[in-house]
Chimera marker file (.cmm) of the C-alpha trace (Angstrom):
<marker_set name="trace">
<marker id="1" x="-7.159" y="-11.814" z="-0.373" r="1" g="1" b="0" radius="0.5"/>
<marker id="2" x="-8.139" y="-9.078" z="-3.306" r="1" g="1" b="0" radius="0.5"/>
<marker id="3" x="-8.510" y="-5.718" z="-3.003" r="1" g="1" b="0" radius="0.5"/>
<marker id="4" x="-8.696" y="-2.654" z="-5.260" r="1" g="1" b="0" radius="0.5"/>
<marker id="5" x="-6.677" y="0.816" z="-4.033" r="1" g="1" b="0" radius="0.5"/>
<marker id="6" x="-8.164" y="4.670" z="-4.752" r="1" g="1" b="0" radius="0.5"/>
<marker id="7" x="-7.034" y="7.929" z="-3.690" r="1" g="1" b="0" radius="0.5"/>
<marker id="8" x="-3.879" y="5.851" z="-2.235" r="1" g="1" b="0" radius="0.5"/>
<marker id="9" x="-1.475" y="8.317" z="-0.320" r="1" g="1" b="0" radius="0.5"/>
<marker id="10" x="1.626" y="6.286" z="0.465" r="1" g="1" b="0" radius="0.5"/>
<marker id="11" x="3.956" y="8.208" z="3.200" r="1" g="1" b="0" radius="0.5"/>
<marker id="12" x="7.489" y="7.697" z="5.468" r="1" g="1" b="0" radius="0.5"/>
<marker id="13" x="9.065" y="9.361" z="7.727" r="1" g="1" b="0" radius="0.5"/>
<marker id="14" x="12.376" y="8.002" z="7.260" r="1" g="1" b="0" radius="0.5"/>
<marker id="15" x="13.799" y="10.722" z="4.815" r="1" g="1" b="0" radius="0.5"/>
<marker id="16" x="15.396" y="7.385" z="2.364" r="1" g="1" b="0" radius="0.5"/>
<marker id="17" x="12.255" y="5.498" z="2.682" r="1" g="1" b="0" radius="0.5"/>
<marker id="18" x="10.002" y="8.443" z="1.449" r="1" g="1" b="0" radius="0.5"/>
<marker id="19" x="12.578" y="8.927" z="-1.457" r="1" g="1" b="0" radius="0.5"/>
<marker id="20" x="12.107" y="5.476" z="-2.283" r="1" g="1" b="0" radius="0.5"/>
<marker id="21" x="8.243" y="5.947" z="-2.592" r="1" g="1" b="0" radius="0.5"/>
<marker id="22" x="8.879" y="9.257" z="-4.160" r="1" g="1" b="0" radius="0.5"/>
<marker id="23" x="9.936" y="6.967" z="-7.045" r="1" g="1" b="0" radius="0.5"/>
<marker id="24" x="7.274" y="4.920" z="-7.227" r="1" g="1" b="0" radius="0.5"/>
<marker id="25" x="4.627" y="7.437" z="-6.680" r="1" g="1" b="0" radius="0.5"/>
<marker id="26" x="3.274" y="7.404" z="-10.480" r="1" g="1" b="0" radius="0.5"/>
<marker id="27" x="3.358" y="3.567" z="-10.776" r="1" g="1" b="0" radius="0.5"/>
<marker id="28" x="1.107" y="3.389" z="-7.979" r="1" g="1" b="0" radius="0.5"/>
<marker id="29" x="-1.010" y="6.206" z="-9.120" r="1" g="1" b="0" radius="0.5"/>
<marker id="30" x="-1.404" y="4.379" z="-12.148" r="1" g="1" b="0" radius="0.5"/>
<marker id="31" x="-2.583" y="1.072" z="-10.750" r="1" g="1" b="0" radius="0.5"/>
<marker id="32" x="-5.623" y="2.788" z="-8.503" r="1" g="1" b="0" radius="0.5"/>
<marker id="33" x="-8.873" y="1.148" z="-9.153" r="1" g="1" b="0" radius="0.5"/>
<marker id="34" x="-7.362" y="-1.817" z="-10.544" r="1" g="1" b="0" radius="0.5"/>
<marker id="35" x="-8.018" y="-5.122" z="-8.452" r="1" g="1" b="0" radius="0.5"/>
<marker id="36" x="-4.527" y="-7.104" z="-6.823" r="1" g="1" b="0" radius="0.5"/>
<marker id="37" x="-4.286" y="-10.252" z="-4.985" r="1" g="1" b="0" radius="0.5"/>
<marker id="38" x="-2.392" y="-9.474" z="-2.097" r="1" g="1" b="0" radius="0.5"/>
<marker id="39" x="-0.803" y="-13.016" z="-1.209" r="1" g="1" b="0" radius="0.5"/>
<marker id="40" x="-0.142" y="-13.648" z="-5.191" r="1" g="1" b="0" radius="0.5"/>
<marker id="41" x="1.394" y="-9.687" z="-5.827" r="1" g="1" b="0" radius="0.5"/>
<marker id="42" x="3.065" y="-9.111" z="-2.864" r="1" g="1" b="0" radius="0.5"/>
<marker id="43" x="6.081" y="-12.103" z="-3.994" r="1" g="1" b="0" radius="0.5"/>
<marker id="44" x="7.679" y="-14.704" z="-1.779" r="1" g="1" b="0" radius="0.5"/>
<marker id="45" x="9.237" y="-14.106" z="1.350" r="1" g="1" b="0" radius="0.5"/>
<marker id="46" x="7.020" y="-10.392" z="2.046" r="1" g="1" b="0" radius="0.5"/>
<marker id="47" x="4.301" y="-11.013" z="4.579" r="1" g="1" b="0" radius="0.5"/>
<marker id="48" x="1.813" y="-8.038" z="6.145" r="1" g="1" b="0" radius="0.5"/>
<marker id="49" x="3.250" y="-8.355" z="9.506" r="1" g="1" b="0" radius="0.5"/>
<marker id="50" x="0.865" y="-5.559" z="10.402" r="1" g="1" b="0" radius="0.5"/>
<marker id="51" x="-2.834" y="-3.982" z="9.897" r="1" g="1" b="0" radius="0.5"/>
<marker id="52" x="-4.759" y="-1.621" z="11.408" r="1" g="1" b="0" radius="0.5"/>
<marker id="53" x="-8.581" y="-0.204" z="9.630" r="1" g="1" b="0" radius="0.5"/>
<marker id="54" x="-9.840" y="2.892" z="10.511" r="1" g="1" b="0" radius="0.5"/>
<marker id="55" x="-13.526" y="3.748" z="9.542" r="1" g="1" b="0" radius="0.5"/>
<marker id="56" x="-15.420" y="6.899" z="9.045" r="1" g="1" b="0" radius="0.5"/>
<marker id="57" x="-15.838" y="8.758" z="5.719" r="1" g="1" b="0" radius="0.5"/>
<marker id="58" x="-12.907" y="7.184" z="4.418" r="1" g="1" b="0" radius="0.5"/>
<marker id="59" x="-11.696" y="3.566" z="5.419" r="1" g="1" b="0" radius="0.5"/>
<marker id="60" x="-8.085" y="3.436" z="5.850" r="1" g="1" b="0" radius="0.5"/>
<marker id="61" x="-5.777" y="1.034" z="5.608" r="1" g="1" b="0" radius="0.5"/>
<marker id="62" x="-2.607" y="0.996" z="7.170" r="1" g="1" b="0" radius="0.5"/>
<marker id="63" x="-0.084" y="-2.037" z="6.943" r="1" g="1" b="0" radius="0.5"/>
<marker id="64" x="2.974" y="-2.709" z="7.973" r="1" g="1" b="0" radius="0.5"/>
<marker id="65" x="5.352" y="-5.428" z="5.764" r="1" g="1" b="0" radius="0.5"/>
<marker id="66" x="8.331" y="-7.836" z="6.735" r="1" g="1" b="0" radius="0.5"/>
<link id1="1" id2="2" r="1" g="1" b="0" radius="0.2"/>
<link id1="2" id2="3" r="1" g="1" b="0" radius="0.2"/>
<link id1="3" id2="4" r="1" g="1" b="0" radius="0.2"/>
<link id1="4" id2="5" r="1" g="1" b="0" radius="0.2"/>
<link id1="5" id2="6" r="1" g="1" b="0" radius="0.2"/>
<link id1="6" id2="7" r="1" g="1" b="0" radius="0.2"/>
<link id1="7" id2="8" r="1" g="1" b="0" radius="0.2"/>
<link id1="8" id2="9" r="1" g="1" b="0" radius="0.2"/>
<link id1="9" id2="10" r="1" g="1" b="0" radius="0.2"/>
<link id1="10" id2="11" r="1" g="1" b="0" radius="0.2"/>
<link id1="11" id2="12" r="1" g="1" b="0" radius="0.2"/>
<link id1="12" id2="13" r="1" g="1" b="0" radius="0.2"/>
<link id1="13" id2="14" r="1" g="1" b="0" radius="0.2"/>
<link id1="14" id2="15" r="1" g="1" b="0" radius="0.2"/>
<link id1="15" id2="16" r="1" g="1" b="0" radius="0.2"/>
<link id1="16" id2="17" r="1" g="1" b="0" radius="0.2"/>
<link id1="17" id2="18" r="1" g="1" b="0" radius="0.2"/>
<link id1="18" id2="19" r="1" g="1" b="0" radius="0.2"/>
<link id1="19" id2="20" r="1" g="1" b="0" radius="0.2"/>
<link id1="20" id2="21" r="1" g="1" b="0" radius="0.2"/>
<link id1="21" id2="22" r="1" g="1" b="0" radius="0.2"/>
<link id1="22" id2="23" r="1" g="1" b="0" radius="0.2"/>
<link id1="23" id2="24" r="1" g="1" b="0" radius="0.2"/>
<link id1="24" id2="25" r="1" g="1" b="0" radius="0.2"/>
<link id1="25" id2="26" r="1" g="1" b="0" radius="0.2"/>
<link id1="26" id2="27" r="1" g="1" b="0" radius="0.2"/>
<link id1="27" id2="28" r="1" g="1" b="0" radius="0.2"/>
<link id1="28" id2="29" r="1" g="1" b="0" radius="0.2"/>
<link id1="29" id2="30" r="1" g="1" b="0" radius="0.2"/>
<link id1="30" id2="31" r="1" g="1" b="0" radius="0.2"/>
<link id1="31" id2="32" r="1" g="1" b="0" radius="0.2"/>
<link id1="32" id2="33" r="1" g="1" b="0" radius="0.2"/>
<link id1="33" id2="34" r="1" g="1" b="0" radius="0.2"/>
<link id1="34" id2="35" r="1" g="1" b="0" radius="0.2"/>
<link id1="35" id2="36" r="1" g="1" b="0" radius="0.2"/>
<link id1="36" id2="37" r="1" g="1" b="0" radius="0.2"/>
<link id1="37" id2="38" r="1" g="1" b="0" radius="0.2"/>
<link id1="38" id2="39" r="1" g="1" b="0" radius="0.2"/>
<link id1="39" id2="40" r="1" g="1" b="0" radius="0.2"/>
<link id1="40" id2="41" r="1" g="1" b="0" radius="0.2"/>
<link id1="41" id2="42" r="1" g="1" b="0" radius="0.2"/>
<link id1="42" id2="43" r="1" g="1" b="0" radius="0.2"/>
<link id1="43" id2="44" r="1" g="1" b="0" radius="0.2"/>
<link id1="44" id2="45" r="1" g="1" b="0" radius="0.2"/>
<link id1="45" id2="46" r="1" g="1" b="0" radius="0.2"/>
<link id1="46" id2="47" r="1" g="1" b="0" radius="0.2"/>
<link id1="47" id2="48" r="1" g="1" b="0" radius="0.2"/>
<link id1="48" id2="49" r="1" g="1" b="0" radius="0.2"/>
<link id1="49" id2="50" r="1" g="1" b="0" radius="0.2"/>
<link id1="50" id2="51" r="1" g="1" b="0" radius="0.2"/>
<link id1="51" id2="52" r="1" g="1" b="0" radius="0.2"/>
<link id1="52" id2="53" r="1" g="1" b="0" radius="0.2"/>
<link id1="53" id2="54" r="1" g="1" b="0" radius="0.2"/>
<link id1="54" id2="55" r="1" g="1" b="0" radius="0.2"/>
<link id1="55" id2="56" r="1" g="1" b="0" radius="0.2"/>
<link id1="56" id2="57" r="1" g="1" b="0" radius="0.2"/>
<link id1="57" id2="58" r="1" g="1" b="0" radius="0.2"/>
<link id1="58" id2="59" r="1" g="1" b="0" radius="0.2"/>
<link id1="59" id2="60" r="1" g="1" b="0" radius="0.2"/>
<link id1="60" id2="61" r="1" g="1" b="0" radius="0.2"/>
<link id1="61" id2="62" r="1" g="1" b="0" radius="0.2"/>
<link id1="62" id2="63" r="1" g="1" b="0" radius="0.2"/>
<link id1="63" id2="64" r="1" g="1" b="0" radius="0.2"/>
<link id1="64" id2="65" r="1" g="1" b="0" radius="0.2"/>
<link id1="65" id2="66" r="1" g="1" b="0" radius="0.2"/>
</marker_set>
């Protein structure tokens, strides 16, 4: 599957978990609009367990990994 990620607002509300995006905040920022395989980026061993698509004036994403 490929995809390509804009205006990508990552959030948790488990306070450690949202620290731990909190640090990867600007990485992801910086790889918006450029394309990704999901089953070749996401490693071995992490599958989307998890996906739900929302569209309107924005489609969004949200997925769940285990």
């Amino acid at each position: 599957m490929r995809g390509r990620l804009s205006d990508v607002t990552i959030t948790s509300g488990h306070p450690v978990i949202a620290a731990v995006l909190y640090g990867f905040r600007r990485r992801i920022s910086e790889s918006e609009d450029q394309g990704f395989n999901l089953g070749a980026d996401l490693g071995s061993g992490i599958r989307m367990t998890d996906l739900s698509v929302e569209a309107g004036t924005d489609l969004v994403l949200n997925a769940r990994f285990g």
